[in-house]
DRENLO-781864 format. One record per residue (C-alpha): residue in three letters; x, y negated, z negated. Coordinates in nm, 3 decimals. Layout:
# DRENLO-781864
+---------+---------+---------+---------+
! residuo !       x !       y !       z !
+---------+---------+---------+---------+
!     ALA !       X !       Y !       Z !
...
+---------+---------+---------+---------+
//
This chain:
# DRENLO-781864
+---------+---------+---------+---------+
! residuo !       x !       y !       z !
+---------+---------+---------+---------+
!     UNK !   0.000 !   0.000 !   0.000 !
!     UNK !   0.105 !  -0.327 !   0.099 !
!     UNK !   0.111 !  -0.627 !  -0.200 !
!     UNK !   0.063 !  -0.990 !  -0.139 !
!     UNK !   0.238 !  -1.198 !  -0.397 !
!     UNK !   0.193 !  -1.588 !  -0.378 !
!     UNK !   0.417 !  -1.756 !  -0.665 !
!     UNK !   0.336 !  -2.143 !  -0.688 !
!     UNK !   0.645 !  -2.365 !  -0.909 !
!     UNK !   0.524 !  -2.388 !  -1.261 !
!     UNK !   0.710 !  -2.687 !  -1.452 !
!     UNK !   1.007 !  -2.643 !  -1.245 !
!     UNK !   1.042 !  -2.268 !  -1.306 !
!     UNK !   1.112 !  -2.033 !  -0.969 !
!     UNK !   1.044 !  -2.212 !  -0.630 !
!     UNK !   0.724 !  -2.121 !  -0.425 !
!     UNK !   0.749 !  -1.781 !  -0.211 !
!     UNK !   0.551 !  -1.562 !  -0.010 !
!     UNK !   0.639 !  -1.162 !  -0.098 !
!     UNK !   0.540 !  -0.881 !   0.096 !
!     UNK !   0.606 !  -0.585 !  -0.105 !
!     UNK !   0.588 !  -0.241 !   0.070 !
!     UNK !   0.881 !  -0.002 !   0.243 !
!     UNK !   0.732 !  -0.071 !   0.566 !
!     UNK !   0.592 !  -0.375 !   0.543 !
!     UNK !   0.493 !  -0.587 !   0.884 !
!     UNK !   0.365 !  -0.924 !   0.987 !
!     UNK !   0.171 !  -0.924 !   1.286 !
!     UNK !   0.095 !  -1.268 !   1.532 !
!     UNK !  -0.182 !  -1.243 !   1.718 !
!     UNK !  -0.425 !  -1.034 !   1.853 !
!     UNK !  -0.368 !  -0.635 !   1.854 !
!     UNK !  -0.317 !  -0.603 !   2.244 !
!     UNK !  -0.109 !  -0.878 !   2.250 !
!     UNK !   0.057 !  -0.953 !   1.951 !
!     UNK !   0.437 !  -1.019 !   1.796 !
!     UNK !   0.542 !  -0.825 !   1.484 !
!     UNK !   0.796 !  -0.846 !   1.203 !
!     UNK !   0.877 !  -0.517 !   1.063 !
!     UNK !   1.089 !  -0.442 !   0.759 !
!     UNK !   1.274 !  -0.130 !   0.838 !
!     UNK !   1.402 !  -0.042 !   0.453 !
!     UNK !   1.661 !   0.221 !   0.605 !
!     UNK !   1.878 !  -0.013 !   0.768 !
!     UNK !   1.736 !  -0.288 !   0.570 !
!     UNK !   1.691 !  -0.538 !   0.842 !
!     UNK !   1.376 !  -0.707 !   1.009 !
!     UNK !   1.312 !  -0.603 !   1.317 !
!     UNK !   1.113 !  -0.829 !   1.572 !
!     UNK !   0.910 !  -0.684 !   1.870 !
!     UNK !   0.948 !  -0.993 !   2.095 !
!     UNK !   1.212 !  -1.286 !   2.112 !
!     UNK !   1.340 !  -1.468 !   1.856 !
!     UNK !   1.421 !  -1.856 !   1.912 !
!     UNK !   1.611 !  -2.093 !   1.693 !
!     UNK !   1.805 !  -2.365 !   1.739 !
!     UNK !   2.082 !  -2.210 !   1.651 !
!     UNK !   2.216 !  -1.930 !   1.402 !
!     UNK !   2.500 !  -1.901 !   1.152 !
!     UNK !   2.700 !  -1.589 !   1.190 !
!     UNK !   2.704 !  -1.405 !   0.815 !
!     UNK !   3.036 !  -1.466 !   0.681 !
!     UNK !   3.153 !  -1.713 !   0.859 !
!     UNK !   3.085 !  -2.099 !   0.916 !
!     UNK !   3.090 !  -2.059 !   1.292 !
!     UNK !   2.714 !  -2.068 !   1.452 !
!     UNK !   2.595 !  -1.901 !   1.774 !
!     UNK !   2.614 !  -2.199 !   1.989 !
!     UNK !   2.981 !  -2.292 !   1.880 !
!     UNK !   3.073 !  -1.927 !   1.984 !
!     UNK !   2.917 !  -1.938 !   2.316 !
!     UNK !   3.061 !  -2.285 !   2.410 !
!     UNK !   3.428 !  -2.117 !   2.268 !
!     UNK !   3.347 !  -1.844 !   2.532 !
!     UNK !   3.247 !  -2.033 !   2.846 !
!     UNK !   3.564 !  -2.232 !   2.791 !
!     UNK !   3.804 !  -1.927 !   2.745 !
!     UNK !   3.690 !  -1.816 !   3.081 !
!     UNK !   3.761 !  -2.104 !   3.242 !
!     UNK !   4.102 !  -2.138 !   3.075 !
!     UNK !   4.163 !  -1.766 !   3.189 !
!     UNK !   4.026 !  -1.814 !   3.551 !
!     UNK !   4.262 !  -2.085 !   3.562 !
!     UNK !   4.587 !  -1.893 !   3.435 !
!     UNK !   4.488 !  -1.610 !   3.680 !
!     UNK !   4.518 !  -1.888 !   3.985 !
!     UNK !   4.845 !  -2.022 !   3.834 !
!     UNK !   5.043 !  -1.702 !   3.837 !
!     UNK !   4.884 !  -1.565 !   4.188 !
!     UNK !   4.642 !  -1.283 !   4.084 !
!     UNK !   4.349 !  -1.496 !   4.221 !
!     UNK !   4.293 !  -1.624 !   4.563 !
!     UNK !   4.176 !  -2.037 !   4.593 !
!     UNK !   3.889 !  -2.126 !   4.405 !
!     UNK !   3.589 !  -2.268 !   4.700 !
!     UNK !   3.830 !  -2.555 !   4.855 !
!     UNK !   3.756 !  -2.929 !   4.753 !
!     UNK !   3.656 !  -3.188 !   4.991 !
!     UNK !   3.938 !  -3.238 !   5.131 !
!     UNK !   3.942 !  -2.890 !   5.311 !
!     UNK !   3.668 !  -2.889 !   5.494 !
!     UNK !   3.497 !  -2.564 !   5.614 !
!     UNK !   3.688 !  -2.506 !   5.934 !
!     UNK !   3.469 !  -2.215 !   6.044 !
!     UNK !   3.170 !  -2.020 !   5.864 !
!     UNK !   3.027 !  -1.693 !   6.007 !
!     UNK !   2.805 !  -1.485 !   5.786 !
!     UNK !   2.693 !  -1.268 !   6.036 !
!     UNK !   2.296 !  -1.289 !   5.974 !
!     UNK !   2.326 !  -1.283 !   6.376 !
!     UNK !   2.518 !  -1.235 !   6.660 !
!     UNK !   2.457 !  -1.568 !   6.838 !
!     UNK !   2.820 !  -1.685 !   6.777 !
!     UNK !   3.010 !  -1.395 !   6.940 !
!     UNK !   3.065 !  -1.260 !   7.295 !
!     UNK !   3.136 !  -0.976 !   7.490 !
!     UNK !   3.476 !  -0.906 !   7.631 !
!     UNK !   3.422 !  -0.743 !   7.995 !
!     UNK !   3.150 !  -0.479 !   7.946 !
!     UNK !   3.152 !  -0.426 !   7.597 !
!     UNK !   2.841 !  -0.421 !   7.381 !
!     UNK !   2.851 !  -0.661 !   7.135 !
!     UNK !   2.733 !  -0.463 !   6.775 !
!     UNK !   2.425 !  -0.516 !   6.605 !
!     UNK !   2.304 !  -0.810 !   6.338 !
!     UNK !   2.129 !  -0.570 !   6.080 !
!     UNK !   2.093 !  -0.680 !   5.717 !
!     UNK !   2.296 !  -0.972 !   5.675 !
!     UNK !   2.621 !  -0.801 !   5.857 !
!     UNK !   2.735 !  -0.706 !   6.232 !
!     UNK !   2.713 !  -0.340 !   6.226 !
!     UNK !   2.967 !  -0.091 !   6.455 !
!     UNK !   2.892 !   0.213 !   6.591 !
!     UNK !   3.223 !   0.379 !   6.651 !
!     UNK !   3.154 !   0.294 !   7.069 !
!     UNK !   3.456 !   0.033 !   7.098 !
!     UNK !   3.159 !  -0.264 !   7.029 !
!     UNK !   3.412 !  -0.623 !   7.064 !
!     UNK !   3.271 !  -0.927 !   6.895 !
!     UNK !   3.475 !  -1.181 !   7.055 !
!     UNK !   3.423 !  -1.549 !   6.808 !
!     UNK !   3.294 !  -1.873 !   6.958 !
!     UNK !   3.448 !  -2.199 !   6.849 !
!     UNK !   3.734 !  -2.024 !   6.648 !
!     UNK !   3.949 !  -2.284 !   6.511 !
!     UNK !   4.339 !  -2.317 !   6.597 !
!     UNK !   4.470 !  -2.235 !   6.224 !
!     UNK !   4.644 !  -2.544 !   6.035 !
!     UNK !   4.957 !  -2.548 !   5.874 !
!     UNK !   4.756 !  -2.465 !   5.559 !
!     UNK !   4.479 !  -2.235 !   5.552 !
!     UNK !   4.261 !  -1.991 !   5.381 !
!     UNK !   4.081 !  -1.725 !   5.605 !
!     UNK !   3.827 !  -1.467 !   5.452 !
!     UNK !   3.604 !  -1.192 !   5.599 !
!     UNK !   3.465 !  -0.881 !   5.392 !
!     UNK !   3.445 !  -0.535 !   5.593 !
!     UNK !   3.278 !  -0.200 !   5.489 !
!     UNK !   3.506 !   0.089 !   5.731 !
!     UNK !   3.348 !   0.404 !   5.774 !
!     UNK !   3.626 !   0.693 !   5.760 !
!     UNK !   3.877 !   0.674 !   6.068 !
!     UNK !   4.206 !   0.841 !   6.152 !
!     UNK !   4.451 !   0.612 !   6.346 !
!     UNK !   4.524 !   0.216 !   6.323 !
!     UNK !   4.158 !   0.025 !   6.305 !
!     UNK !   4.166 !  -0.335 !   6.409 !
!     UNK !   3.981 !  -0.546 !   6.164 !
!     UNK !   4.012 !  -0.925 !   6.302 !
!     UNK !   4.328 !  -1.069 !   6.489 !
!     UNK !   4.442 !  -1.173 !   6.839 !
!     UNK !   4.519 !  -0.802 !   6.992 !
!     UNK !   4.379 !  -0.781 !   7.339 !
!     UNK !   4.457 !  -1.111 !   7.496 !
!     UNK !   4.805 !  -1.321 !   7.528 !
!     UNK !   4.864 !  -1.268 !   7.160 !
!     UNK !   4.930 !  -0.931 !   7.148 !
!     UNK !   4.977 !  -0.770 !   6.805 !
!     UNK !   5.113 !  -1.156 !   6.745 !
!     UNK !   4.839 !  -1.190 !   6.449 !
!     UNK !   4.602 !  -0.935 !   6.322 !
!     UNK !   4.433 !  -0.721 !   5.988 !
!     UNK !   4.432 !  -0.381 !   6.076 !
!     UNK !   4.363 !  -0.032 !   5.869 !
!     UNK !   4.736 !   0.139 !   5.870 !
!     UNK !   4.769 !   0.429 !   6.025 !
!     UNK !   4.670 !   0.783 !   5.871 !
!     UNK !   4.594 !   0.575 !   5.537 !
!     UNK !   4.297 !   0.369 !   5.335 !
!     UNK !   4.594 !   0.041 !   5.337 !
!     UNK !   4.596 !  -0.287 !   5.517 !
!     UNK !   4.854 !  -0.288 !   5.797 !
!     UNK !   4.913 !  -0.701 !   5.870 !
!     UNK !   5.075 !  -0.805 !   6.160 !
!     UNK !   5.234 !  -1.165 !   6.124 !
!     UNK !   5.355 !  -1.406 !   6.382 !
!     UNK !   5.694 !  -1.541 !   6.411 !
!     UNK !   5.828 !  -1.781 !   6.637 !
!     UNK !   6.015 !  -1.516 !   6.882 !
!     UNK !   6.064 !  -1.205 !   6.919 !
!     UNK !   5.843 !  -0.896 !   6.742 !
!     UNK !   5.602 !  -1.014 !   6.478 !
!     UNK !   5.678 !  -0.907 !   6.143 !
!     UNK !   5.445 !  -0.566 !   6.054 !
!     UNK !   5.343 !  -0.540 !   5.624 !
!     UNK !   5.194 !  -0.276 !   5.513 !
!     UNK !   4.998 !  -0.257 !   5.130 !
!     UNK !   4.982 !  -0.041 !   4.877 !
!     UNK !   4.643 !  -0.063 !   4.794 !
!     UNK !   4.369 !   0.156 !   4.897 !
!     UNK !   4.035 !   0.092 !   4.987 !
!     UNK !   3.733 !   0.368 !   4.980 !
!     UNK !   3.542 !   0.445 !   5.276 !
!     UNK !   3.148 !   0.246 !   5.329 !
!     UNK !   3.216 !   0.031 !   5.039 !
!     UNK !   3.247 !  -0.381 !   5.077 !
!     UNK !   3.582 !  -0.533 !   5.033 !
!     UNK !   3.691 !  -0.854 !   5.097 !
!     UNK !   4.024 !  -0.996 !   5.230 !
!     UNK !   4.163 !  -1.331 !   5.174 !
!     UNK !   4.455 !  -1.421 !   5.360 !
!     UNK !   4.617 !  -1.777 !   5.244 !
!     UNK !   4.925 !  -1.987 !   5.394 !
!     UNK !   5.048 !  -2.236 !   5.139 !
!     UNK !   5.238 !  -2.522 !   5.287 !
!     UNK !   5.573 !  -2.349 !   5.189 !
!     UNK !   5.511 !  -2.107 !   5.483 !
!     UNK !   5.455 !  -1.855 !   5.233 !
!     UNK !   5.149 !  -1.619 !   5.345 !
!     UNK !   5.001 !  -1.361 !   5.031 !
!     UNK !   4.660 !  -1.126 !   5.121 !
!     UNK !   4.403 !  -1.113 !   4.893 !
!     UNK !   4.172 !  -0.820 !   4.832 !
!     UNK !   3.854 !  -0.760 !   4.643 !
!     UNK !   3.591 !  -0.538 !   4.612 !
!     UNK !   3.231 !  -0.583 !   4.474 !
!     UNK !   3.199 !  -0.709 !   4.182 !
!     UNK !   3.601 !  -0.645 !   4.126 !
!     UNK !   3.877 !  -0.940 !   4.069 !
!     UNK !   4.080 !  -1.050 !   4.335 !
!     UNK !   4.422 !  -0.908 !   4.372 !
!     UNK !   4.745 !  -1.020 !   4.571 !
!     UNK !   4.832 !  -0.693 !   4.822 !
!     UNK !   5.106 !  -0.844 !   5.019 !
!     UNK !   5.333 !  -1.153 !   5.044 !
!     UNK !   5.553 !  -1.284 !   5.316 !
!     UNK !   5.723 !  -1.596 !   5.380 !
!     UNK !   5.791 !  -1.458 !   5.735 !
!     UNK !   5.523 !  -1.591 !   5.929 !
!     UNK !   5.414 !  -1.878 !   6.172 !
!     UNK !   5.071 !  -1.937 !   6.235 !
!     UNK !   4.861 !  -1.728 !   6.496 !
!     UNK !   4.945 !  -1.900 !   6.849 !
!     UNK !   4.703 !  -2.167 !   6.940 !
!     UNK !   4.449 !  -2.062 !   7.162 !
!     UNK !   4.451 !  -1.744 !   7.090 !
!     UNK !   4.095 !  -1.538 !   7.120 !
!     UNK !   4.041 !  -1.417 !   6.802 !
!     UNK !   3.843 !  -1.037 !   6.842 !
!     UNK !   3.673 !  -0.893 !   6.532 !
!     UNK !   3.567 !  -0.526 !   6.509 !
!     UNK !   3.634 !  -0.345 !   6.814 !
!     UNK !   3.944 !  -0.217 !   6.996 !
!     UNK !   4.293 !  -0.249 !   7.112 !
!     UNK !   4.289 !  -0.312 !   7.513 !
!     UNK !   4.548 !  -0.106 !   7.646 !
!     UNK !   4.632 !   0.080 !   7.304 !
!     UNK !   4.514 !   0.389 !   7.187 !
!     UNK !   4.145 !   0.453 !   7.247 !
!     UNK !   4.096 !   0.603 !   6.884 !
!     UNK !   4.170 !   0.275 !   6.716 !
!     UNK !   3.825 !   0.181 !   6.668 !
!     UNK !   3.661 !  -0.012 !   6.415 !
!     UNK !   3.299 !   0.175 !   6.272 !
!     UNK !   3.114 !   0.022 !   5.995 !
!     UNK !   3.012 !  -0.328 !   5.900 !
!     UNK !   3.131 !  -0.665 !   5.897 !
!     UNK !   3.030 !  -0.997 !   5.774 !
!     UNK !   3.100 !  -1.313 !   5.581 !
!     UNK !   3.417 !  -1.494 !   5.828 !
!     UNK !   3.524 !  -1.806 !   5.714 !
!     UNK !   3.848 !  -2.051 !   5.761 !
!     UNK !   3.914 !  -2.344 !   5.527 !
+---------+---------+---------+---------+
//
């Protein structure tokens, strides 16, 4: 049975209170079908509520630090950590500032920016991302920028499993050559990165990290004004990490055609790109 004990201050004796006696005692607001209740569960002794609690804020037993000063202490540890993680290279560039304009911004909702090369389908637009089929499918890119002396250049891929080199985005069919381009490596999950120099054979890096087959990753490739170029990878959800680092490398040769997905013309016909790509930007 459940007690109700109102107390009323009697000539400055105990203070006025409201007791519910009872092991499992409980406070209901509202209606039965919809209805908010305070429970005393004597086990653990604690209250529990059945719906939200709201204060303006809460001291923490045992300390003198409240809810809200913890949260704000949180919000600006992660910044000060996001930061540190930029200083010492294990994060990309933060979204660039004014002053570097979006150069070029592709998400790949639809195909209306690319074009065939010869008699190549184009792949699909399906769900946000241009999808490949494994039939040599070239998305050639409209109104590709010539690459400034400092850059950032991102695009996220999803590879379905494939033996030989893949070509991810670069300038491999047309006058450049192998002079720029992000490929798969060959007989392994890596990046293979071909780099441009001034003469002579571009410099080839290969990474040691791995990527899993039909799952997103994106790659961040960033040229400081030092000349010194370091790729970026990420997956879903995941935090960026540097996978290679040059200082041996010019910028792709202006004017180049820039082919994403696809082929190589003239190389091996097995080095095809299958599965999905989307999300191509330069800054």
């Amino acid at each position: 049975m459940i007690h109700f004990v109102l107390v009323a201050s009697v000539l400055g004796q105990d203070p006025t209170r409201f007791q519910i006696a009872g092991a499992q005692s409980v406070i209901q607001f509202g209606s039965q079908d919809d209805s908010v209740t305070l429970i005393r569960n004597a086990t653990e002794d604690e209250l529990v509520c059945s719906g939200k609690f709201k204060a303006t804020d809460v001291l923490i037993e045992g300390t003198t630090t409240t809810v809200a000063q913890m949260m704000a202490e949180h919000a600006t540890m992660k910044d000060d950590i996001a930061a540190l993680k930029r200083f010492v290279g294990m994060m990309p560039p933060s979204s660039p500032p004014p002053s570097f304009p979006i150069l070029y911004d592709e998400p790949c909702a639809n195909i209306s920016s690319a074009y065939q090369f010869g008699t190549k389908a184009l792949p699909a637009a399906v769900d946000g991302a241009w999808v490949y089929d494994g039939s040599s499918q070239t998305a050639l890119l409209s109104n590709f920028p010539d690459l400034p002396q400092v850059f950032t250049m991102q695009i996220s891929f999803s590879m379905s499993q494939a033996t030989y080199y893949v070509p991810i985005i670069g300038t491999w069919y047309n006058g450049g050559g192998n002079h720029w381009g992000i490929w798969k490596n060959n007989n392994e999950k890596t990046i293979h990165f071909n780099c441009g120099q001034s003469s002579g054979t571009p410099s080839t890096h290969n990474s040691d990290w791995t990527f899993e087959w039909d799952t997103w990753y994106t790659l961040t490739v960033h040229r400081d004004a030092n000349d010194e170029v370091k790729l970026y990878a990420k997956s879903e959800g995941g935090a960026a990490q540097v996978i290679l680092t040059t200082t041996n490398c010019d910028r792709p040769t202006t004017g180049g055609i820039y082919s994403v997905g696809g082929y190589k013309m003239g190389g091996n016909d097995l080095e095809i790109f299958t599965g999905r790509i989307r999300d191509i930007a330069v800054w």
